[in-house]
C-alpha positions as YAML, in Angstrom:
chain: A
units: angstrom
residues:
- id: 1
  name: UNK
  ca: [-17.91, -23.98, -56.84]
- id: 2
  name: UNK
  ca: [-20.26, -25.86, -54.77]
- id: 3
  name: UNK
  ca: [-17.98, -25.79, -51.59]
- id: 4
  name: UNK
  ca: [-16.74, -22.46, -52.03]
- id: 5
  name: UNK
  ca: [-18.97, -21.00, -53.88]
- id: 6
  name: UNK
  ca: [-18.61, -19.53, -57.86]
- id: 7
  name: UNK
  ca: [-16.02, -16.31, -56.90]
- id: 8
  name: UNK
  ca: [-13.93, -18.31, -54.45]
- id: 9
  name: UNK
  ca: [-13.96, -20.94, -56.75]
- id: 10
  name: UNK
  ca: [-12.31, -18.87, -59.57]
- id: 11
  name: UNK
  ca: [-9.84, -17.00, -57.19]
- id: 12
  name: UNK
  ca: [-8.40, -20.79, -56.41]
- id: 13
  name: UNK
  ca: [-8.78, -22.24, -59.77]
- id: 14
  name: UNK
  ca: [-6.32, -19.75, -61.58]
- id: 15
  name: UNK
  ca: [-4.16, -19.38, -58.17]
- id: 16
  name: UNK
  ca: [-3.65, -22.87, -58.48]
- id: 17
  name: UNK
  ca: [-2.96, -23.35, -62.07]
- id: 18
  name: UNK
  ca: [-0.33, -19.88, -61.62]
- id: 19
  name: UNK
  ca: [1.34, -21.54, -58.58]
- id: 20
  name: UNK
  ca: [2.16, -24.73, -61.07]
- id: 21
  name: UNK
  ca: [3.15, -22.88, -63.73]
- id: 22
  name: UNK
  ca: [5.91, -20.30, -61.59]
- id: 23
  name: UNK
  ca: [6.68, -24.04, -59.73]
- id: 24
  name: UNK
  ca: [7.55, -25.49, -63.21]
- id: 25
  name: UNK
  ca: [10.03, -22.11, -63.94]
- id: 26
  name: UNK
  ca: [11.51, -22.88, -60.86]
- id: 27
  name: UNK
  ca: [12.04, -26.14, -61.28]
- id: 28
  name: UNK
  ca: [13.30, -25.86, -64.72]
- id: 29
  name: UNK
  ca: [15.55, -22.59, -63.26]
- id: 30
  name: UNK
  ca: [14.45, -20.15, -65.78]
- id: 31
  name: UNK
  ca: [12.66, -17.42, -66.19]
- id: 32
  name: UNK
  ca: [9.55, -15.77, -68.19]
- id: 33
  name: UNK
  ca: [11.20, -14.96, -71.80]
- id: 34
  name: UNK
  ca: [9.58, -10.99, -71.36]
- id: 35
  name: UNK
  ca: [9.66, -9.14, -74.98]
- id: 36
  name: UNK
  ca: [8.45, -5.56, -75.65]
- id: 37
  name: UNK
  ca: [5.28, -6.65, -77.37]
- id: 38
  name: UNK
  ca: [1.61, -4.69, -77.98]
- id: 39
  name: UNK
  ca: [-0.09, -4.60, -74.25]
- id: 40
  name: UNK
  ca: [-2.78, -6.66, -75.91]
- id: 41
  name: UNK
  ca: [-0.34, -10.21, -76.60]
- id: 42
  name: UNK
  ca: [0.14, -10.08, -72.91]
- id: 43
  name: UNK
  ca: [-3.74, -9.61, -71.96]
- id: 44
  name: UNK
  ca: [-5.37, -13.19, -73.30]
- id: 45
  name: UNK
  ca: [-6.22, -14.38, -69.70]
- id: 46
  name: UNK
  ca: [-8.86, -10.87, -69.22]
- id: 47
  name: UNK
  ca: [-10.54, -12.78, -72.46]
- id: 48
  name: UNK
  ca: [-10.84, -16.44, -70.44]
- id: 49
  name: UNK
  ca: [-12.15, -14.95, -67.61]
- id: 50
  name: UNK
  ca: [-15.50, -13.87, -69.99]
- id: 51
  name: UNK
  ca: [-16.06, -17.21, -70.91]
- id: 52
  name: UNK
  ca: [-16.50, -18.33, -67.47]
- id: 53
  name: UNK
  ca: [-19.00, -15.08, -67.26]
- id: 54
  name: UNK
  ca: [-20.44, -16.18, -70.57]
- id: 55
  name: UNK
  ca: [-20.91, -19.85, -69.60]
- id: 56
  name: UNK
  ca: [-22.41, -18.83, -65.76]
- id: 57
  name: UNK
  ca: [-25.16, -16.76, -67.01]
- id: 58
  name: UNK
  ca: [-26.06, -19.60, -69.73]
- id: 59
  name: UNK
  ca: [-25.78, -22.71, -67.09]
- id: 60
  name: UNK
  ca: [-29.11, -24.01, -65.63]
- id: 61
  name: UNK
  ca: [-30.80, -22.18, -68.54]
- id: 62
  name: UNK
  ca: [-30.22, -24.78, -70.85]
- id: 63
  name: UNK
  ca: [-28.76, -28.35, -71.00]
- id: 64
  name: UNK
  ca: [-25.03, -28.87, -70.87]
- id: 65
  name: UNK
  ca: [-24.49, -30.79, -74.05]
- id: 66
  name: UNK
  ca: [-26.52, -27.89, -75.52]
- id: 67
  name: UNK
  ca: [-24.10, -25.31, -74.14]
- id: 68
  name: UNK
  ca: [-21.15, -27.25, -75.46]
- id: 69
  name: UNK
  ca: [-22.75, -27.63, -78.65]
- id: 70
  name: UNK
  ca: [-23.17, -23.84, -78.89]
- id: 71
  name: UNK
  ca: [-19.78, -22.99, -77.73]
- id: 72
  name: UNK
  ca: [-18.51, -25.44, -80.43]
- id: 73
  name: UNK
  ca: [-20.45, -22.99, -83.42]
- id: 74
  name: UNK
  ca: [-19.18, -19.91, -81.82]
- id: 75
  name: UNK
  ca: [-15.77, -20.91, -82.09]
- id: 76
  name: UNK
  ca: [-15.75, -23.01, -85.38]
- id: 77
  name: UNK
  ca: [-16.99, -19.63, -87.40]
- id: 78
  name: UNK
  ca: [-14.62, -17.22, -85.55]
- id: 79
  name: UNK
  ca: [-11.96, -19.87, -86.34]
- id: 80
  name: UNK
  ca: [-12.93, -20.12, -90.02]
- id: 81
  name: UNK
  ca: [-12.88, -16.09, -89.86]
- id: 82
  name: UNK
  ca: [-9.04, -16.19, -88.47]
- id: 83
  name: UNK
  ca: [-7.90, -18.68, -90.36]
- id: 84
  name: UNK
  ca: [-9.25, -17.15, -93.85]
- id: 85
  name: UNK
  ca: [-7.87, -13.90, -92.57]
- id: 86
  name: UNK
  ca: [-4.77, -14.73, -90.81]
- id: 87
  name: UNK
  ca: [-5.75, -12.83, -86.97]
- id: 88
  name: UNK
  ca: [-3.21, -12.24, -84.97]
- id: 89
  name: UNK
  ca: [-0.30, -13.69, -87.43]
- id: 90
  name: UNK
  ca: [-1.56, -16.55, -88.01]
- id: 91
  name: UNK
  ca: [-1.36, -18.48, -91.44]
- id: 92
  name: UNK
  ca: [-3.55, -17.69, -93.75]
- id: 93
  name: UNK
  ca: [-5.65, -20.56, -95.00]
- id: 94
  name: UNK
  ca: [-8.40, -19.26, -97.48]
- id: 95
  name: UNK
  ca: [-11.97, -20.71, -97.08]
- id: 96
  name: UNK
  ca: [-12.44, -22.98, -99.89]
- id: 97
  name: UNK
  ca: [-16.47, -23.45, -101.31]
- id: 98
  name: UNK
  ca: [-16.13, -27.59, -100.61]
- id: 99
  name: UNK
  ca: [-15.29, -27.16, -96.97]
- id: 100
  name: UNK
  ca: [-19.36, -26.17, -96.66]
- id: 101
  name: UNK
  ca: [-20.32, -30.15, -97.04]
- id: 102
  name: UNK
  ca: [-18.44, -30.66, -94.27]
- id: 103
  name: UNK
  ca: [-19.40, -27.77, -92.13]
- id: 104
  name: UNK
  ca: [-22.61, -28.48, -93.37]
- id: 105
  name: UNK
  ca: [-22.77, -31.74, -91.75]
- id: 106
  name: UNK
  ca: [-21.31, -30.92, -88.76]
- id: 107
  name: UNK
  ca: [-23.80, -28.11, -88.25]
- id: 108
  name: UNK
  ca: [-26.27, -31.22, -88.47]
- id: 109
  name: UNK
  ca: [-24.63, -32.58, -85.67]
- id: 110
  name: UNK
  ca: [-24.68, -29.72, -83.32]
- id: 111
  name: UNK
  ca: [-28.21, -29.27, -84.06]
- id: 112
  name: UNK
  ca: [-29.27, -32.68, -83.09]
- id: 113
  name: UNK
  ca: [-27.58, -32.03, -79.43]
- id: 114
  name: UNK
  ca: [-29.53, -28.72, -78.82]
- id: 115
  name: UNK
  ca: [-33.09, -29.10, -77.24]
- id: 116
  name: UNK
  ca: [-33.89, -25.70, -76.17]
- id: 117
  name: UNK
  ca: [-33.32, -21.99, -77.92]
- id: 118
  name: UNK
  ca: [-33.71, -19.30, -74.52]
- id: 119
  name: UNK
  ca: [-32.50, -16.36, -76.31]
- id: 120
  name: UNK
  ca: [-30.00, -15.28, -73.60]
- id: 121
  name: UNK
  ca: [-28.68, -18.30, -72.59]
- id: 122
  name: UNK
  ca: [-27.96, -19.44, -76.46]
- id: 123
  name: UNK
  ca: [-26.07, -15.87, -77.08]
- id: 124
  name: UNK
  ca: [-24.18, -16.44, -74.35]
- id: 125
  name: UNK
  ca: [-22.82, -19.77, -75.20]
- id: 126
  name: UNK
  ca: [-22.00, -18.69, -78.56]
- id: 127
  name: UNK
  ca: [-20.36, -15.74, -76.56]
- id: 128
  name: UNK
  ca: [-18.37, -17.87, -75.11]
- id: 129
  name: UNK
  ca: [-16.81, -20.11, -77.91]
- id: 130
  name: UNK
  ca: [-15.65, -17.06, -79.84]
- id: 131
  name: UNK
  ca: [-13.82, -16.21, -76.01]
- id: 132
  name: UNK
  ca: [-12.37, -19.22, -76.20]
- id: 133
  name: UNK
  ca: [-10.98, -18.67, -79.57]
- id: 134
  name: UNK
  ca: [-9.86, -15.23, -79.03]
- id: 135
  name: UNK
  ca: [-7.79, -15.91, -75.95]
- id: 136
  name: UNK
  ca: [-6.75, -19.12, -77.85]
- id: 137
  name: UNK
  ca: [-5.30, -17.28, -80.45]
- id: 138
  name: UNK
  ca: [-3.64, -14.45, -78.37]
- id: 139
  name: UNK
  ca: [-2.04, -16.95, -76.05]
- id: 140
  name: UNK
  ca: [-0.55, -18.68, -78.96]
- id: 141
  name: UNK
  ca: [1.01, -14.88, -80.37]
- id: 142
  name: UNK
  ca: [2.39, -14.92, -77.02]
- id: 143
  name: UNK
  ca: [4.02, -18.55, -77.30]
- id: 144
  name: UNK
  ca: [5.27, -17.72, -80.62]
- id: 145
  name: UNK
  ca: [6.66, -14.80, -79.85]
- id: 146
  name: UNK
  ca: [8.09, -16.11, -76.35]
- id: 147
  name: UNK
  ca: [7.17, -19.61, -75.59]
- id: 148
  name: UNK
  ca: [4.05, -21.87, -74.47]
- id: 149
  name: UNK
  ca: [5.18, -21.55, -70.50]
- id: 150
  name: UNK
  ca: [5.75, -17.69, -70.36]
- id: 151
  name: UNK
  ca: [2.35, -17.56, -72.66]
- id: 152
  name: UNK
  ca: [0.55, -19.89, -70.03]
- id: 153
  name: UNK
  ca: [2.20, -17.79, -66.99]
- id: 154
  name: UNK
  ca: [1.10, -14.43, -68.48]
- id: 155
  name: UNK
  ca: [-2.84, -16.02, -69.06]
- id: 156
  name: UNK
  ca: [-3.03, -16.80, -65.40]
- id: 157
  name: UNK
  ca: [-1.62, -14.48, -64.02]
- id: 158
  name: UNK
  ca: [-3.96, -11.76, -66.13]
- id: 159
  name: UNK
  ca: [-6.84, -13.96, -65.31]
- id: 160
  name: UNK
  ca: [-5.91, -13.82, -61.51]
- id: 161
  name: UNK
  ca: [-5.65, -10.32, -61.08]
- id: 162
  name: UNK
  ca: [-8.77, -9.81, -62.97]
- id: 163
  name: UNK
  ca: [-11.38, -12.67, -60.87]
- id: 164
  name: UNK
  ca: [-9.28, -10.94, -57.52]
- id: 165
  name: UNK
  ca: [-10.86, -7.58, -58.63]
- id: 166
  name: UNK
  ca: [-14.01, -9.76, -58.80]
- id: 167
  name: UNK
  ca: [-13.80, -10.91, -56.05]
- id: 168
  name: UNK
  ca: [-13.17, -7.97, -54.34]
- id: 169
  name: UNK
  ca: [-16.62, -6.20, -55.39]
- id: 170
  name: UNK
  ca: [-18.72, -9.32, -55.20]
- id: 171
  name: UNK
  ca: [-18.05, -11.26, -51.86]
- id: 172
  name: UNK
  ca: [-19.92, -14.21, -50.41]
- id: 173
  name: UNK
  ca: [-20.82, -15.02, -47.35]
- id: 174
  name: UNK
  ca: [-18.65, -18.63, -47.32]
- id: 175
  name: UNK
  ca: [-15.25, -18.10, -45.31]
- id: 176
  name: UNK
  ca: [-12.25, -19.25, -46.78]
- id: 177
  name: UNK
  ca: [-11.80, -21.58, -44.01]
- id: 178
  name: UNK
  ca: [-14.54, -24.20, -45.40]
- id: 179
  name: UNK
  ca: [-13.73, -23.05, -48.95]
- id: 180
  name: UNK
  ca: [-10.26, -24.62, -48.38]
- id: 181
  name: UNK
  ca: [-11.39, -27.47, -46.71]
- id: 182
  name: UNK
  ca: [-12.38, -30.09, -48.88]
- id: 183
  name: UNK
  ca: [-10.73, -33.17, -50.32]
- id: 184
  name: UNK
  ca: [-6.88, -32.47, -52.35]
- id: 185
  name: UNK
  ca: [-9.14, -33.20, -55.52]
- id: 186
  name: UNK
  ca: [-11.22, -30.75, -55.95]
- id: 187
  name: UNK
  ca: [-8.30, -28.11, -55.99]
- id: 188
  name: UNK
  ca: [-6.52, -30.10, -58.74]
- id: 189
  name: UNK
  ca: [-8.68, -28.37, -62.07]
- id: 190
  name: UNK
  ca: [-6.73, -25.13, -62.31]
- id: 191
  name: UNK
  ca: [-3.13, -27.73, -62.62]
- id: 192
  name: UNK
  ca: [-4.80, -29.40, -65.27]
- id: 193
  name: UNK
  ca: [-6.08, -25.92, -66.81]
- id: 194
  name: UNK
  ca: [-2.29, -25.25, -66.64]
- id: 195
  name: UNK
  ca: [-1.98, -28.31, -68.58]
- id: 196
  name: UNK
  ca: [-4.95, -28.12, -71.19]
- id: 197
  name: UNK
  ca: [-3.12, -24.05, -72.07]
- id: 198
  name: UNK
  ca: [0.46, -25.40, -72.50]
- id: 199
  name: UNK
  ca: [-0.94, -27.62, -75.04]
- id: 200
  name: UNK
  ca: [-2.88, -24.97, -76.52]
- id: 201
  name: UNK
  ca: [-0.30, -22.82, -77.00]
- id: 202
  name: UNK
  ca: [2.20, -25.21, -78.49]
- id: 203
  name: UNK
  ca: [-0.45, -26.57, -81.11]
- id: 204
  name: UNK
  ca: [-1.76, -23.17, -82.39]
- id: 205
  name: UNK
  ca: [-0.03, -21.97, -85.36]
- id: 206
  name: UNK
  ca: [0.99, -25.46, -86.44]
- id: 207
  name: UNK
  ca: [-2.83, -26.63, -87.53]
- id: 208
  name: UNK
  ca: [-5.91, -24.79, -88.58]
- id: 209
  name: UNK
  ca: [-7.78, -23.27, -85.96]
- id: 210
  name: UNK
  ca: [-11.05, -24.53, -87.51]
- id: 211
  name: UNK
  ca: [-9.52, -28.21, -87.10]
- id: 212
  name: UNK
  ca: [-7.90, -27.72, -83.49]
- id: 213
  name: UNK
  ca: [-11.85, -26.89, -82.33]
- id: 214
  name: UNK
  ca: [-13.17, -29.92, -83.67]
- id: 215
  name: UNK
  ca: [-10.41, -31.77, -82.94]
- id: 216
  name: UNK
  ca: [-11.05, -30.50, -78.88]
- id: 217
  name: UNK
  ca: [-14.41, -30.69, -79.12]
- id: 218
  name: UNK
  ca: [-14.60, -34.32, -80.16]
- id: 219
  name: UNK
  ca: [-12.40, -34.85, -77.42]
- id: 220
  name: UNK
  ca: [-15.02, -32.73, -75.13]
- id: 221
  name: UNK
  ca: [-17.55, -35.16, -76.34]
- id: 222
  name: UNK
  ca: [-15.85, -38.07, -75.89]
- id: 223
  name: UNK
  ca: [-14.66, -37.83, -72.27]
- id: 224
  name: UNK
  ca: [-18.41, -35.86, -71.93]
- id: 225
  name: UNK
  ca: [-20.07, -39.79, -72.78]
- id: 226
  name: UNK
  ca: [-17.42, -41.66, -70.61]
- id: 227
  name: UNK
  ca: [-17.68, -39.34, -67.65]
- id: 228
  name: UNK
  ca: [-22.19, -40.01, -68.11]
- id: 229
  name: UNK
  ca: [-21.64, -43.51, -68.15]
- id: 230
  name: UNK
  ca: [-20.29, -43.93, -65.74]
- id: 231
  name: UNK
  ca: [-22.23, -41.14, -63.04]
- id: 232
  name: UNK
  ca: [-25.72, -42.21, -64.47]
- id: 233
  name: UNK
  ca: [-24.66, -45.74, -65.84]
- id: 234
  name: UNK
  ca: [-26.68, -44.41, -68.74]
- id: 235
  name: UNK
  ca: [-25.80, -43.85, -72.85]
- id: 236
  name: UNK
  ca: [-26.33, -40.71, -73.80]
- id: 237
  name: UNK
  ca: [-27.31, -41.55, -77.34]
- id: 238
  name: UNK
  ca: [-28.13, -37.93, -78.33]
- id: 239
  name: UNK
  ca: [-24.87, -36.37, -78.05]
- id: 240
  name: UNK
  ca: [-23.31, -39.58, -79.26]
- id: 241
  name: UNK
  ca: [-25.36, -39.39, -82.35]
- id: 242
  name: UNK
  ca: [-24.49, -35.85, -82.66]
- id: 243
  name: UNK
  ca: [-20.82, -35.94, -81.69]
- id: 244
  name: UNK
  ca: [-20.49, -38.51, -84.80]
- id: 245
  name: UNK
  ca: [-21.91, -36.14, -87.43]
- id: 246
  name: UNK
  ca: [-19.56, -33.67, -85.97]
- id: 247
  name: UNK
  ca: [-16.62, -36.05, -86.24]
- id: 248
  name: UNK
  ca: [-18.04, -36.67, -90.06]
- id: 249
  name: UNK
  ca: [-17.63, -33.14, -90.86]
- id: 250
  name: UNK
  ca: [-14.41, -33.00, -89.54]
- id: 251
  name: UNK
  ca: [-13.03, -35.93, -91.42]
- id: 252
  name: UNK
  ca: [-15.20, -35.07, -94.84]
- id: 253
  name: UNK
  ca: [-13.27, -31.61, -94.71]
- id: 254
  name: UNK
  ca: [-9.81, -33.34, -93.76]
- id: 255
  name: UNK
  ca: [-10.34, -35.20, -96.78]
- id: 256
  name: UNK
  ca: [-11.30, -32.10, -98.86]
- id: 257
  name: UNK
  ca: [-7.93, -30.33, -97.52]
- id: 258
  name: UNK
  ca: [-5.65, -33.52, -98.49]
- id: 259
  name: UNK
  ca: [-6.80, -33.46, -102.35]
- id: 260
  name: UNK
  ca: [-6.82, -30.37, -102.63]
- id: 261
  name: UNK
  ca: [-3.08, -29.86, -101.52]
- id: 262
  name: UNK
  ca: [-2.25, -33.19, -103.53]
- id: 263
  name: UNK
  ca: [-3.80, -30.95, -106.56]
- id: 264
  name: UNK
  ca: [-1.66, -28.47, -105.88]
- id: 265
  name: UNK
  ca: [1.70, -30.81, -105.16]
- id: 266
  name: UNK
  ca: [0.84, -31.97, -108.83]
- id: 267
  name: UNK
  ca: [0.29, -28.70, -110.40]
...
C-alpha cells in the first residue's frame, strides 16, 4: 500500500492471489467444478472486499491490537449466531448456558487489549469481523457444494472485479510503473491470501465456527507478538496478557463441549 498506494495495492493483491489459484488448475489440469447454485454462493469475495473498507476507515483511528481485538467480537457473536442457527447449511450446534464462562472470559481478554472507544472506528472493526465471517461461511457453501479451489477461484475473482470497479472511480496519482517496482516480496500477500482461503474453506463445516475464530485469532495473536519482537525488540505484554484470557476461554468452553458430548455418549 505504501508503494502503490491503498487501490493499486488491492487491484495486485487479489490479481495475484487469482493468478495462483487458475496456475494451480492448470497445473493440476482441471477445471472449476461450476454447479447451478443461488447467485449469492458464488458472490463471497464482494463480502471480503468490505472488510478491507471496514478495516481502512478504522486504521490510524485506533491501535492495531485494538482493531484485531474488535474484529475478533464481531465475528465470535455472528459465529455463535450461525452456528446456533445453522446459516448457510451449516450444522447446527445449539448455544448451551455454560459456554457464557468461557465467552465470558474471553470477553475479559479482548477488553484488556482495547485502549481507545472512537465511535466510528470501533463500529467499523466490529463491521469487519462479522465480514469476515460472512464471506467465511459463503466460501465454505461454495467448497461444499464444489470444492475449496473452485470456492477460492470464485472469491478472487468476485473480489477482483469488484476493487477493478474501484479502482476505476477512485484513481491515484502513482503510475503503475513504480507501483510494480519494488522488491518480489511485497507482491507475495495475495499467494498467501490464496493460501490462508483454501484452508478456510476446507476447515468450515468440519468445526464450529465459534472455535475456528478463536482458533485463528490466537494464531493472529501469536504471530502478532513474534512479528513485535522482533521489529521493536520489545514484549508486548498487553496483548499477551490478553491473548491468554482469550486462549482460556477457548479451552474452558472446549472443555464444556467434551463433557457435555461424553454426557450424551453415556445417556
Amino acid at each position: 500500500s505504501e508503494r502503490a498506494g491503498q487501490n493499486r495495492a488491492l487491484v495486485i493483491i487479489h490479481a495475484v492471489a487469482f493468478l495462483v489459484l487458475a496456475m494451480l488448475f492448470l497445473v493440476k489440469r482441471e477445471k472449476p467444478l461450476i454447479k447451478k447454485l443461488p447467485v449469492w454462493v458464488y458472490c463471497g469475495g464482494f463480502i471480503g472486499m468490505l472488510i478491507t473498507v471496514f478495516n481502512n476507515v478504522a486504521f490510524g483511528h485506533i491501535s492495531v491490537t485494538a482493531l484485531l481485538a474488535l474484529a475478533l467480537l464481531g465475528e465470535s457473536v455472528s459465529g455463535l449466531l450461525a452456528d446456533h442457527f445453522g446459516w448457510f447449511g451449516l450444522p447446527v450446534r445449539r448455544f448451551r448456558k455454560e459456554k457464557l464462562w468461557g465467552g465470558l472470559v474471553a470477553l475479559i481478554g479482548i477488553i484488556w487489549m482495547l485502549d481507545e472507544f472512537p465511535v466510528l472506528p470501533v463500529a467499523a472493526s466490529l463491521l469487519a469481523g462479522i465480514a469476515v465471517l460472512f464471506s467465511r461461511l459463503i466460501n465454505g457453501r461454495l467448497a461444499r457444494e464444489t470444492n475449496a479451489q473452485t470456492s477460492a477461484l470464485f472469491n478472487y475473482g468476485t473480489a477482483l472485479s469488484g476493487v477493478l470497479l474501484l479502482y476505476v472511480f477512485t484513481r491515484t496519482r502513482i503510475s503503475w510503473s513504480i507501483a510494480l517496482s519494488g522488491p518480489i516480496y511485497i507482491y507475495l500477500g495475495g499467494a498467501i491470501g490464496a493460501i490462508v482461503v483454501l484452508l478456510s474453506n476446507y476447515i468450515v463445516g468440519r468445526i464450529s465456527t465459534f472455535y475456528m475464530t478463536l482458533a485463528m485469532f490466537v494464531g493472529q495473536v501469536t504471530a502478532g507478538l513474534l512479528m513485535d519482537m522482533a521489529l521493536t525488540q520489545a514484549f508486548p505484554a498487553r496483548t499477551a496478557v490478553g491473548g491468554l484470557f482469550v486462549l482460556a476461554g477457548l479451552v474452558l468452553n472446549l472443555i464444556k463441549d467434551r463433557a457435555a458430548q461424553t454426557q450424551q455418549a453415556i445417556t
